[in-house]
Each structure stands twice: as C-alpha cells, then as structure tokens.
N, C-alpha and C positions, 0 to 999 in steps of 0.2 A: 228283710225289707229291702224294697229299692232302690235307688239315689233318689227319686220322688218324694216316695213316701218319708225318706229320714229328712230328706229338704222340708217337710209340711209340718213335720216332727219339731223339725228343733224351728224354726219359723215361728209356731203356733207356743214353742213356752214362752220367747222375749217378745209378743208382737205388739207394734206400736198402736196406742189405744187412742186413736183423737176420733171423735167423732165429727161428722160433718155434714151439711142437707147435699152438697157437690156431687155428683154419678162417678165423678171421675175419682174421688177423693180416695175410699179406698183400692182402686188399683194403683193410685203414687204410691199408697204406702206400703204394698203390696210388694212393688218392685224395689222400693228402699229395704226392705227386709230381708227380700232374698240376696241383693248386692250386697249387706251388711253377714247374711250365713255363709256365701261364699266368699267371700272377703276372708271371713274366721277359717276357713276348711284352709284356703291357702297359708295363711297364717300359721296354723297347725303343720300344713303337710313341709312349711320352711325348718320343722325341728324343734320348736318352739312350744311347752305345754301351756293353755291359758283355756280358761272355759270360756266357753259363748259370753256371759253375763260377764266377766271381769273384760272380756276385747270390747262390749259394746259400752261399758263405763269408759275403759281407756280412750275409745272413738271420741264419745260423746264427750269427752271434759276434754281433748285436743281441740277440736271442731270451737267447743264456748271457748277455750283459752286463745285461738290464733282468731276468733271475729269477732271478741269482746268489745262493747261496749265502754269507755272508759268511763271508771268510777268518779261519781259527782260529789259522792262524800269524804269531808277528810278524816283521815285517820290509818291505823295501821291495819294489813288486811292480815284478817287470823289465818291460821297454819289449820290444815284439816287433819283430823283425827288420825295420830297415828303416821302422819307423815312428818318428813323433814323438811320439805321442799313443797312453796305456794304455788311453782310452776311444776305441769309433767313433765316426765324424761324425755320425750318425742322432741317437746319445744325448747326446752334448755339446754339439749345438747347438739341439737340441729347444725349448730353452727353457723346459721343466716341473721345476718343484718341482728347481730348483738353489739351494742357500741354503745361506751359511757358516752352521758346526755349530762348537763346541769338540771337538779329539778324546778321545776317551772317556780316560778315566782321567787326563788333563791331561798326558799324554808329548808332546815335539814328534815333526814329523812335517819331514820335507825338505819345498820348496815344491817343486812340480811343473811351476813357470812356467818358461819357455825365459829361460836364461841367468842364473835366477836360485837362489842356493846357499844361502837363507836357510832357517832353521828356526823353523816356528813351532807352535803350538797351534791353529792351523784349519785345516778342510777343507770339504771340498765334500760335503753328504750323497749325494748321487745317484753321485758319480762314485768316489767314495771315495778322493781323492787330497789329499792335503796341498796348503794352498794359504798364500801368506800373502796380506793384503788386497788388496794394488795389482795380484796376479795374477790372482787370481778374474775377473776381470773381461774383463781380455784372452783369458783363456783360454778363456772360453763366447761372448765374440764376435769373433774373429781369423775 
C-alpha cells in the first residue's frame, strides 16, 4: 500500500464520530484526523513506540487537562485506574507557570505527595491538587 492508502487505513480505525446537518462539518473532522495520523507518524519516527489509540488518548486528556473547566464541586478528585498521578506527564513536568497558591477560601486540602497524609492550605495553581511544601517539589521533578 501507498502513503494514501495506509493514511485512509489507520484514519478510518480511530475516526471521530459527531454527526452533524453542517456540509462543512465533516471535512473539519476530516482534517482534524489526518493532523492527529500525521502528528503519531512523527511521533513514532522521533524513536518513540506508542500506538495510534494510546497518542490519541494521551492528546485528548492533555488538550481537557490544560482548558479544563474548573470543578464546581467540592471534594477530592479520584485517581484514574491504575495511575499514580491526577495530572498527565505532558502537564506536570512542563515546567510552566507551576507555583504554590493558598487554597481559595483558606479550607485545607489533602497533599497529593506519594505517601504523604498531610493537610494543608496549598496547592499547585496549574495542576489543581493540594500540595504541602516539601512535596511540591518532588512531585513536578520525580
């Protein structure tokens, strides 16, 4: 097969399903698909093994994590299966505009360091998790 035909190939296993009455609607999505295959080819050809479906998870949960909406309810935000960490590696190790904050209204906050059960009054503005000081630190360079 040609660079076409495996472009239409792997396109056509993750393609994005919205329907819409728009003419234009799916050629956006069209073009979002194939920026998101050749996106992975580069990806791949930097060294790196990752399938189509785990880069377009990793994409898609970067993309909700940096233009999240901030959460209206209170309470603690759960840990996803199998992971250690609320935020992905993209955003926590970036290295931009992380800087302890006090949490709003002065309520403590659990810390969110590995192994550590303390509560305090700071967090991380970027990552939105309770941190106390001695963990901030390990946690954005571990």
């Amino acid at each position: 097969m040609g660079g076409t035909d495996q472009m239409d190939n792997n396109i056509s296993c993750y393609r994005i399903g919205i329907r819409s009455k728009k003419w234009y609607w799916p050629i956006f999505t069209y073009l979002i698909d194939a920026a998101i295959q050749n996106a992975w080819i580069l990806y791949r050809k930097s060294g790196r093994k990752i399938t189509q479906l785990e880069f377009r998870r990793n994409l898609s949960q970067t993309y909700l994590t940096r233009y999240q909406v901030p959460a209206r309810a209170p309470g603690r935000v759960p840990k996803a299966a199998g992971s250690n960490f609320r935020v992905c590696n993209d955003i926590r190790y970036d290295g931009l505009h992380h800087y302890v904050i006090p949490v709003p209204e002065g309520k403590r906050r659990r810390c969110g360091g590995d192994n550590c059960g303390s509560r305090g009054r700071t967090m991380c503005c970027k990552c939105n998790i309770g941190f106390c000081v001695d963990c901030f630190r390990n946690f954005h360079t571990q």
